[in-house]
Structure formats: structure tokens, C-alpha cells
C-alpha positions as CSV (number, residue, x, y, z in Angstrom):
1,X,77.0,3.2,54.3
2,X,73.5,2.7,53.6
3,X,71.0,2.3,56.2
4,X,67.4,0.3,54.9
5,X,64.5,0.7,56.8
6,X,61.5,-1.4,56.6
7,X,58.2,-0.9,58.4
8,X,56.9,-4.3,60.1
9,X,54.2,-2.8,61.6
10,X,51.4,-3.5,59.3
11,X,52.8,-7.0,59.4
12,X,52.7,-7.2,63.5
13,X,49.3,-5.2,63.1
14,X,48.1,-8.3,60.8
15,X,49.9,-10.9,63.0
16,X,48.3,-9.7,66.4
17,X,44.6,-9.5,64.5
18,X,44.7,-12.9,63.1
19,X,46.6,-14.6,66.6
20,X,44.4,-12.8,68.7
21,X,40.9,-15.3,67.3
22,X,43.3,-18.7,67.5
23,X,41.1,-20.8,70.2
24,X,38.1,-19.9,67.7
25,X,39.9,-20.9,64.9
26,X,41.1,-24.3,66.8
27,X,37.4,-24.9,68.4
28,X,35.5,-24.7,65.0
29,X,38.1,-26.9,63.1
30,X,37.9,-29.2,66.2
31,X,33.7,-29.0,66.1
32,X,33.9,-29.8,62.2
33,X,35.7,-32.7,62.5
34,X,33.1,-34.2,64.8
35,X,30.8,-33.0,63.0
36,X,32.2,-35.1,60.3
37,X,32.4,-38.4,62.4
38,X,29.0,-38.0,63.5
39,X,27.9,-37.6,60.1
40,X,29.7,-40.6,58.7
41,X,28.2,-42.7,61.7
42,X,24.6,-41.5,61.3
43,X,24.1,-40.3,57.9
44,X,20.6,-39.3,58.9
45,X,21.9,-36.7,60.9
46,X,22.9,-34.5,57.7
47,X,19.5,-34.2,56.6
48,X,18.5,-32.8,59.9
49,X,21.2,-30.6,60.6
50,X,21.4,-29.2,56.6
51,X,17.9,-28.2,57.8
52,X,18.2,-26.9,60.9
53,X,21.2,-24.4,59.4
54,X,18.8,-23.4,56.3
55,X,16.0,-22.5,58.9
56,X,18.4,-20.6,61.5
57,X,19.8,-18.4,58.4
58,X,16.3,-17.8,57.2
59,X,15.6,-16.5,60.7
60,X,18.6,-14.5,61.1
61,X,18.0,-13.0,57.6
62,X,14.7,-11.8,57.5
63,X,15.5,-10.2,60.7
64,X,17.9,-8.5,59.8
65,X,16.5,-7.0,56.8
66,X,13.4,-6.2,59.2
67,X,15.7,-4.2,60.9
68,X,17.4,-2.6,58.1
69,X,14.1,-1.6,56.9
70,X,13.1,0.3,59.8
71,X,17.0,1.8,60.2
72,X,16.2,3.3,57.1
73,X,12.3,4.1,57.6
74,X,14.3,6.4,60.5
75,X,16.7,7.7,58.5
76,X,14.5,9.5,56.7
77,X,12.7,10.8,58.9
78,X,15.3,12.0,60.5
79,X,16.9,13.7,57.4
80,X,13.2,15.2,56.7
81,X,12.6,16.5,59.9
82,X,16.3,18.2,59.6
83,X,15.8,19.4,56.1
84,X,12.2,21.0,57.4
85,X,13.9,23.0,60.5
């Protein structure tokens, strides 16, 4: 008599991850679809919102690559200042 053994746990590992974020999941597909409806009623509305996303990324991008280039700018000096002692 064989015995077969199969390991769930990656699968409850995945399960729990992806279960764990449903309300975010749920409010976002819920937000879109007014979104949507608002859209359809005013069309104007697009225009303004495509533009207020394009200049909230722009914001949040060259922020972060402000702060990646001083991460960096400290990283070396760091490294420098260990290599020297």
C-alpha cells in the first residue's frame, strides 16, 4: 500500500496572500465602475481626470527618482568612507 503525499502549502501560502487584499480588490472594481457611469454621463469629465492621473504620476515619479538619486549619492559615500578606513 502506497501512501502519496502532496504539499498544499504553497497553495494555502498563495490562497491566504491573495484573500487577505479582497475588500481592495472589491472597492477598486466597485470605484471603476462609477467611474465608468460618471464618464458616460459627462464625457468631459475624462479629459480632466486623464489629466489629473498624468500629472499625479509625473509627481510621484520625479520624486521618486529624486530620492533614488540621493539613495545612491549616499551609497557611495558610504562605501568610500568604508573602503578609506
Amino acid at each position: 500500500m502506497h501512501t502519496r503525499y502532496v504539499d498544499l502549502r504553497p497553495l494555502d501560502y498563495l490562497t491566504a496572500e491573495l484573500s487577505a487584499l479582497w475588500w481592495y480588490y472589491l472597492s477598486q472594481g466597485l470605484a471603476l465602475i462609477l467611474l465608468g457611469i460618471a464618464v458616460i454621463i459627462w464625457p468631459n469629465l475624462l479629459a480632466v481626470l486623464a489629466a489629473a492621473f498624468f500629472i499625479a504620476i509625473g509627481v510621484v515619479l520625479i520624486t521618486l527618482g529624486w530620492r533614488i538619486r540621493r539613495v545612491k549619492r549616499s551609497y557611495e559615500t558610504f562605501k568610500r568612507t568604508l573602503i578609506e578606513s
